[in-house]
VEXMARBA-806742 format. One record per residue (C-alpha): residue in one letter; residue number from 1; x, y, z. Coordinates in Angstrom, 2 decimals. Layout:
['A',NUM,[X,Y,Z]] ...
//
This chain:
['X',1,[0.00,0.00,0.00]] ['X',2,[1.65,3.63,-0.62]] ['X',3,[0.97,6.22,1.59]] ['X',4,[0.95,9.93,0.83]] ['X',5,[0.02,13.19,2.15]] ['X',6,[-3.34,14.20,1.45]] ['X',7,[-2.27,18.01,0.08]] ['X',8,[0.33,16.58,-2.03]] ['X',9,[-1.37,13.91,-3.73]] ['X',10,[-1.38,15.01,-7.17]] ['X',11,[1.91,15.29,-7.19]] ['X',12,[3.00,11.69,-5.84]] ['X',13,[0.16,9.77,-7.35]] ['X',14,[1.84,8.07,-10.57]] ['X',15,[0.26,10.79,-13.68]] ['X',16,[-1.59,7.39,-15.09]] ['X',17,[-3.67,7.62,-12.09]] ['X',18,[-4.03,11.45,-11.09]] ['X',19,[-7.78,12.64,-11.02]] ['X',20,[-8.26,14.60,-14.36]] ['X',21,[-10.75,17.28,-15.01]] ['X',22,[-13.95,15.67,-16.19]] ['X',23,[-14.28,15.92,-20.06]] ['X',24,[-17.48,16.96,-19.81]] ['X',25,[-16.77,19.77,-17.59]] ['X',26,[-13.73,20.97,-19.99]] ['X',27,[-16.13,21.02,-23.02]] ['X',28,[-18.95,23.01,-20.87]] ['X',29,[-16.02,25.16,-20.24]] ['X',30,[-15.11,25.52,-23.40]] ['X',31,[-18.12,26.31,-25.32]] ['X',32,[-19.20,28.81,-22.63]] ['X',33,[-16.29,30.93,-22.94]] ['X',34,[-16.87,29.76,-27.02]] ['X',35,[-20.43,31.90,-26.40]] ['X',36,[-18.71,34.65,-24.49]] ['X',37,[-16.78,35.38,-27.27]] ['X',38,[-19.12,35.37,-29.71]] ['X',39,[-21.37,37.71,-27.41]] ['X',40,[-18.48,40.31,-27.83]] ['X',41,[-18.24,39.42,-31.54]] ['X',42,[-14.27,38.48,-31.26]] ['X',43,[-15.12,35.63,-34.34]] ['X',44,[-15.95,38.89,-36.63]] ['X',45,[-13.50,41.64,-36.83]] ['X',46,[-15.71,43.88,-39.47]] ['X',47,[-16.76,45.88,-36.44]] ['X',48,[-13.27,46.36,-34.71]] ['X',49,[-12.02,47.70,-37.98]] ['X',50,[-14.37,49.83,-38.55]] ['X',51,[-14.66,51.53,-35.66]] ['X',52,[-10.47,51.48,-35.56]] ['X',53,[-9.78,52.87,-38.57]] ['X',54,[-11.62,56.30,-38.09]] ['X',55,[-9.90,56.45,-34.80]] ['X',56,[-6.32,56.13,-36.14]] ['X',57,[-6.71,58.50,-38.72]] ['X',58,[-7.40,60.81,-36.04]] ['X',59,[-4.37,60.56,-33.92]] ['X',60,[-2.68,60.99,-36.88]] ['X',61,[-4.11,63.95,-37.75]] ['X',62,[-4.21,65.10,-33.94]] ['X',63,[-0.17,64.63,-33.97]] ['X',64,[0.40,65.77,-37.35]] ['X',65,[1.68,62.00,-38.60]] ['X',66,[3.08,61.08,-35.34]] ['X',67,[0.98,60.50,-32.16]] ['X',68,[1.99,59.87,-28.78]] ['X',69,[3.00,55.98,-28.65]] ['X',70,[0.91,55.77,-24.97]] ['X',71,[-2.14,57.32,-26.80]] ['X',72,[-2.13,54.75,-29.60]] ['X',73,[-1.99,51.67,-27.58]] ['X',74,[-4.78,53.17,-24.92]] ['X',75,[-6.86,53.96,-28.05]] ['X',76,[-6.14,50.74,-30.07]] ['X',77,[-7.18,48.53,-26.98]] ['X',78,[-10.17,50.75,-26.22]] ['X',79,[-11.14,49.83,-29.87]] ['X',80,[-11.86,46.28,-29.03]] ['X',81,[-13.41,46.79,-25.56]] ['X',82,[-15.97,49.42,-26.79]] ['X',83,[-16.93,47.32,-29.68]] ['X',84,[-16.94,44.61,-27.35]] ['X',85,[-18.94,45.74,-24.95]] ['X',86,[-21.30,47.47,-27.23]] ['X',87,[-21.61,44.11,-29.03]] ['X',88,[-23.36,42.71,-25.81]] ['X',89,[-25.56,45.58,-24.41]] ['X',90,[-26.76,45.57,-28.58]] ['X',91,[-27.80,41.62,-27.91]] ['X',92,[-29.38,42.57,-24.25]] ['X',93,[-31.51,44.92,-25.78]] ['X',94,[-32.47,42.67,-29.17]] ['X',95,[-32.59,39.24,-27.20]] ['X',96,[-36.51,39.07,-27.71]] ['X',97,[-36.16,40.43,-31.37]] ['X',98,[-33.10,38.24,-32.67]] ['X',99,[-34.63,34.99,-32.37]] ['X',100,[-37.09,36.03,-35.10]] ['X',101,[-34.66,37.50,-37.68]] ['X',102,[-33.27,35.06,-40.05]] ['X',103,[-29.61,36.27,-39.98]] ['X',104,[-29.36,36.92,-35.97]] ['X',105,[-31.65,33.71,-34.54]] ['X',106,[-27.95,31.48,-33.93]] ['X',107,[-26.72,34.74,-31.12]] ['X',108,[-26.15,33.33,-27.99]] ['X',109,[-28.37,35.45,-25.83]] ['X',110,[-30.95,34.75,-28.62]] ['X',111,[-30.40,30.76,-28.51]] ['X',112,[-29.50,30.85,-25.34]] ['X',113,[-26.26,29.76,-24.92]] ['X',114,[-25.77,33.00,-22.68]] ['X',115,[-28.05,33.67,-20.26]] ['X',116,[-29.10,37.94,-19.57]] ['X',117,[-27.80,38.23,-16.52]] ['X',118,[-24.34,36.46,-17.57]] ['X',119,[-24.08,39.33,-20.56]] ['X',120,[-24.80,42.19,-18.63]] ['X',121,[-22.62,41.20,-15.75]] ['X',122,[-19.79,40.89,-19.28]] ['X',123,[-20.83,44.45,-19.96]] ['X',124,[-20.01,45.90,-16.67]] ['X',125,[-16.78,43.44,-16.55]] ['X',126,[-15.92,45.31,-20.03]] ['X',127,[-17.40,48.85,-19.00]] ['X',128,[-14.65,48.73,-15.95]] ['X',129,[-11.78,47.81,-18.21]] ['X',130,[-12.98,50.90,-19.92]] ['X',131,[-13.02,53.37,-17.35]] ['X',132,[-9.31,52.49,-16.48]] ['X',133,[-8.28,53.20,-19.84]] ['X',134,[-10.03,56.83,-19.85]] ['X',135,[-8.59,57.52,-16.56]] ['X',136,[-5.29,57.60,-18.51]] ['X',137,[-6.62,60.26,-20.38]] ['X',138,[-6.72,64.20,-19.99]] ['X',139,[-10.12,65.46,-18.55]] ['X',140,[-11.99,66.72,-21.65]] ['X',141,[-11.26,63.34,-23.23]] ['X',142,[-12.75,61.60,-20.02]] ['X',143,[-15.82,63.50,-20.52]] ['X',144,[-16.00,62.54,-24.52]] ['X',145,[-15.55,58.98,-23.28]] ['X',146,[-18.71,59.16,-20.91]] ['X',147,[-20.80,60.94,-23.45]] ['X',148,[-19.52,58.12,-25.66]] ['X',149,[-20.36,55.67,-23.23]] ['X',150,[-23.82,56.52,-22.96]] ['X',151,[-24.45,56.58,-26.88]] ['X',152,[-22.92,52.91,-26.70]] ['X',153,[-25.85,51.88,-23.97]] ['X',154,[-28.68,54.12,-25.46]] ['X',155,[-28.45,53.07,-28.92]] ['X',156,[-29.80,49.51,-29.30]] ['X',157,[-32.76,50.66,-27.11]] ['X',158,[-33.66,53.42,-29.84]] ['X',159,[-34.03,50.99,-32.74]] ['X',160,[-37.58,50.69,-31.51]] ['X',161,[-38.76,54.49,-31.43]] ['X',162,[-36.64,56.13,-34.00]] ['X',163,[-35.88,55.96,-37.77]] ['X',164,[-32.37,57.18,-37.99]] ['X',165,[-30.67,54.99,-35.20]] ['X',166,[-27.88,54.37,-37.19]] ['X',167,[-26.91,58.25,-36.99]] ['X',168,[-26.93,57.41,-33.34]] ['X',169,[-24.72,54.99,-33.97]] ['X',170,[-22.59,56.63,-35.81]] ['X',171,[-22.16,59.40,-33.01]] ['X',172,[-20.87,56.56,-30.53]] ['X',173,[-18.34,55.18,-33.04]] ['X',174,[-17.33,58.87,-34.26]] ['X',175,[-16.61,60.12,-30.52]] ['X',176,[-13.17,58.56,-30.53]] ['X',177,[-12.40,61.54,-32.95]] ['X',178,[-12.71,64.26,-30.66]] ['X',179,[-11.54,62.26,-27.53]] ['X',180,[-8.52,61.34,-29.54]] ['X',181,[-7.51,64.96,-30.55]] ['X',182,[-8.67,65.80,-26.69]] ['X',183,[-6.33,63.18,-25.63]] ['X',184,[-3.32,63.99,-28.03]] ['X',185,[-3.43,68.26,-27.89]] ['X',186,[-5.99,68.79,-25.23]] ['X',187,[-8.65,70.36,-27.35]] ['X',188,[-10.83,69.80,-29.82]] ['X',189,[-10.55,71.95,-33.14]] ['X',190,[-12.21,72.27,-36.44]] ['X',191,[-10.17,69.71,-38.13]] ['X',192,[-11.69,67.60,-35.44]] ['X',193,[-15.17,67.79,-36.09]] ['X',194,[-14.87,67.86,-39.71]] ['X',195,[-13.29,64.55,-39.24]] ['X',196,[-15.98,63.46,-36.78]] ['X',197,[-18.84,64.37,-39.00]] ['X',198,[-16.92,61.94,-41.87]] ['X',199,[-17.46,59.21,-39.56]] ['X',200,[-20.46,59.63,-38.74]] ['X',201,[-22.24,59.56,-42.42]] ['X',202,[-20.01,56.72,-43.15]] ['X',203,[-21.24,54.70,-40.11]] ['X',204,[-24.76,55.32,-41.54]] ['X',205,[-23.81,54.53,-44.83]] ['X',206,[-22.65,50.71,-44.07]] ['X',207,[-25.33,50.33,-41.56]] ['X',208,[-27.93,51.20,-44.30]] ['X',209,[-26.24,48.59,-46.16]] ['X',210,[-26.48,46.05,-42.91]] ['X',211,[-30.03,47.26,-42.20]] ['X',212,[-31.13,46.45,-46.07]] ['X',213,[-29.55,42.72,-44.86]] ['X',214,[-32.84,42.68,-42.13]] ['X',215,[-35.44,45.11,-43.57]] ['X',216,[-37.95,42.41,-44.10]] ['X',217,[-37.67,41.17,-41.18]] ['X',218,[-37.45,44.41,-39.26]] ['X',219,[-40.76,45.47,-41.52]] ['X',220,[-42.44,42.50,-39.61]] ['X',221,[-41.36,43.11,-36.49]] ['X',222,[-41.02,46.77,-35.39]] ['X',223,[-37.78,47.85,-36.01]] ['X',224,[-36.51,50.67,-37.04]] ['X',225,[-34.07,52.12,-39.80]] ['X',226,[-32.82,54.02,-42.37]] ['X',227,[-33.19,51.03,-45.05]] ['X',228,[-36.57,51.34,-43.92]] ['X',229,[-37.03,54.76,-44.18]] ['X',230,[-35.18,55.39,-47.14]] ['X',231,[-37.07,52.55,-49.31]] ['X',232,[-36.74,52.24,-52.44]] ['X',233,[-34.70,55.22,-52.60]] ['X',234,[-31.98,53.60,-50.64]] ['X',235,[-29.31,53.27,-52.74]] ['X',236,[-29.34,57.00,-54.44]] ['X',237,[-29.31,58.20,-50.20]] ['X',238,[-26.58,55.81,-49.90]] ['X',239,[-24.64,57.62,-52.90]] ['X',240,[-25.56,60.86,-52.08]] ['X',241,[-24.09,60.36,-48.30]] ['X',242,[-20.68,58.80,-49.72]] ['X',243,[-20.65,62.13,-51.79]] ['X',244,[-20.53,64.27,-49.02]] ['X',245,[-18.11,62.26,-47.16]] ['X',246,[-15.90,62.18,-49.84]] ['X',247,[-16.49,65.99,-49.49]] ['X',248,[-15.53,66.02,-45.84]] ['X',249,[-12.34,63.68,-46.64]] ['X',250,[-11.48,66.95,-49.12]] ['X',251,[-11.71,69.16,-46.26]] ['X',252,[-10.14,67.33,-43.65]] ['X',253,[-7.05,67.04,-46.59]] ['X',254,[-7.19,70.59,-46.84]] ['X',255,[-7.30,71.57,-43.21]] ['X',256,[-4.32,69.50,-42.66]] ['X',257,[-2.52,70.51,-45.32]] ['X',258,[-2.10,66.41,-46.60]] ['X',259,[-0.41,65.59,-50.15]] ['X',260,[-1.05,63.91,-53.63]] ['X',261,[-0.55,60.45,-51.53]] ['X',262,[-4.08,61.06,-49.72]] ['X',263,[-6.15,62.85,-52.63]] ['X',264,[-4.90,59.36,-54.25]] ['X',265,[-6.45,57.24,-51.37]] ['X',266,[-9.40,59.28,-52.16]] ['X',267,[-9.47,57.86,-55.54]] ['X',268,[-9.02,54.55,-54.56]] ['X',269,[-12.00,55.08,-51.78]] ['X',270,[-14.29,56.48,-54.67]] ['X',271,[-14.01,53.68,-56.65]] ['X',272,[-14.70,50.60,-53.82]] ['X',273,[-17.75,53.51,-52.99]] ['X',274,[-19.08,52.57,-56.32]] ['X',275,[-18.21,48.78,-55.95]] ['X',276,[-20.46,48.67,-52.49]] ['X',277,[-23.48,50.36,-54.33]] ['X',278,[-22.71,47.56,-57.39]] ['X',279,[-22.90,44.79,-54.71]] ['X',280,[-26.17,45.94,-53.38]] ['X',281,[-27.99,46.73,-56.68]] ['X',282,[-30.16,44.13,-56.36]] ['X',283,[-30.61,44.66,-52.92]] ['X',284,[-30.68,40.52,-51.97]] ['X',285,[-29.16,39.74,-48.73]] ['X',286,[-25.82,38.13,-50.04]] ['X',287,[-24.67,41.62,-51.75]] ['X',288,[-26.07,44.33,-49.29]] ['X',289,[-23.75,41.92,-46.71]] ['X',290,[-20.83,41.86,-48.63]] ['X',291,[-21.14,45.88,-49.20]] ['X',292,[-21.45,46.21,-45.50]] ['X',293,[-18.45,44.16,-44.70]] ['X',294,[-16.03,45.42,-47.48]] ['X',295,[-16.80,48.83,-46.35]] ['X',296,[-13.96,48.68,-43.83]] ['X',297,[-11.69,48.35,-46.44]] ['X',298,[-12.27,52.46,-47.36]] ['X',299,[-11.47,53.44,-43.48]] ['X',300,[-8.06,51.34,-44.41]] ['X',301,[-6.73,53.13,-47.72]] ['X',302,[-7.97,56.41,-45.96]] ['X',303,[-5.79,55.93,-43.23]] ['X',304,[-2.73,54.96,-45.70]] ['X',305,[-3.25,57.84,-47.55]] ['X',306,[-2.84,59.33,-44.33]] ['X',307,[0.09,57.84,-43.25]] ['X',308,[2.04,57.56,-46.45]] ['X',309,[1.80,61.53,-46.88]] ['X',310,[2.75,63.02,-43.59]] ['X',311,[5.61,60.30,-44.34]] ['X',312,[6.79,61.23,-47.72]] ['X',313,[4.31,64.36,-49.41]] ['X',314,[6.06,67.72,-48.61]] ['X',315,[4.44,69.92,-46.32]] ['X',316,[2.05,72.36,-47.82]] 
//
């Protein structure tokens, strides 16, 4: 017979006979932190990007092609929290409402895989993680980040009682503009609310393009948005809105004196502008998707043209 000591038994006990974690308990595990993850959306990046890309092209602009190396990693993590976190107060608020929409029905609050109380105690988990990233900021950035904060929660909610949420949401994703100049030269000029109100009619261009994804099923059950209210004249609002943001990108080129290496990211965006409205022509599901998730791709070769001419155009 081999004796042991009763604290130390996993470590004398020969490893063929150790107690091991049951495998049912490892795959419970396992696909609840699987569900977590999707909650927060980590499977599909389209989000992250496009609520990074904005943000980056302001703290480049804010420090005139080179921002403060603290400030980018604060910003770049507060990215993925924010969208995170939004991700999961979005399914709170839709958990009755996704299981009747074709392309939502598989969420886990809305299959229940997550249970309500499980996300919202994730929201406040990711809401904390956020507040100790603002506290690194100045003050008038701290205050951008609650008003911010509160767009994030309020948002979802609205989808019920008015027609233009998405310029809501575009408000939440465009306040990392100002609170990213706030953050980088303590104030918040012109340059940054041109660039803000860019943002903003972009994020309601691709979530016209998501919402025209749902508007049957939103027609049938309530909700609101601008696919709906724009109708059959969806795509020309969709064109006329990338006009004027192409507009704004002039401006904000102008204002900050950029070079021939961003009017020719311009060009580039112009042309995927027209590819998005060619996807969704027919306005099926499978192209006013792709539109929506390609859209990113313009917030990218914005902020190269960015990039590439505070590197190499001359300074005008």
């Amino acid at each position: 017979m081999i004796w042991y000591r009763s604290e130390h038994a996993a470590t004398l006990l020969p490893e063929a006979v150790r107690p091991t974690p049951s495998p049912s308990l490892r795959s419970d595990v396992t696909a609840q932190l699987k569900a977590y993850a999707a909650l927060m959306r980590i499977d599909k990046p389209v989000g992250s990007y496009l609520l990074l890309w904005p943000t980056l092209w302001a703290l480049w602009l804010a420090g005139e092609g080179r921002p403060d190396q603290g400030l980018f990693i604060v910003f770049v993590i507060g990215v993925l929290v924010m969208r995170s976190a939004g991700c999961v107060i979005n399914d709170f608020a839709d958990r009755r409402i996704d299981p009747y929409v074709e392309r939502t029905r598989q969420r886990p609050l809305a299959s229940g895989a997550v249970k309500p109380a499980e996300a919202i105690a994730l929201f406040v988990a990711l809401g904390l993680v956020a507040v100790g990233l603002a506290m690194m900021l100045n003050p008038l950035a701290q205050l951008i980040a609650a008003v911010a904060a509160v767009l994030t929660v309020v948002y979802p909610f609205l989808k019920r009682y008015f027609s233009v949420p998405q310029f809501v949401l575009g408000a939440a994703f465009a306040s990392a503009i100002p609170m990213a100049f706030a953050a980088q030269t303590g104030g918040t000029p012109p340059l940054a609310w041109l660039t803000f109100g860019a943002t903003v009619i972009w994020a309601v261009i691709y979530d016209t393009f998501y919402a025209m994804v749902d508007r049957e099923d939103d027609l049938r059950i309530g909700v609101k948005s601008t696919a709906i209210l724009f109708g059959d004249m969806d795509l020309f609002a969709i064109g006329a809105m990338q006009g004027i943001m192409l507009l704004a990108l002039i401006l904000i080129g102008q204002r900050a004196g950029l070079g021939p290496w961003y009017y020719g990211s311009l060009l580039l965006a112009a042309a995927l502008m027209l590819r998005h409205l060619s996807l969704a022509r027919h306005r099926d599901r499978d192209g006013c998707f792709r539109a929506f998730r390609e859209n990113h791709i313009i917030g990218l070769v914005v902020f190269i043209g960015i990039v590439l001419s505070y590197t190499f155009d001359p300074v005008v």
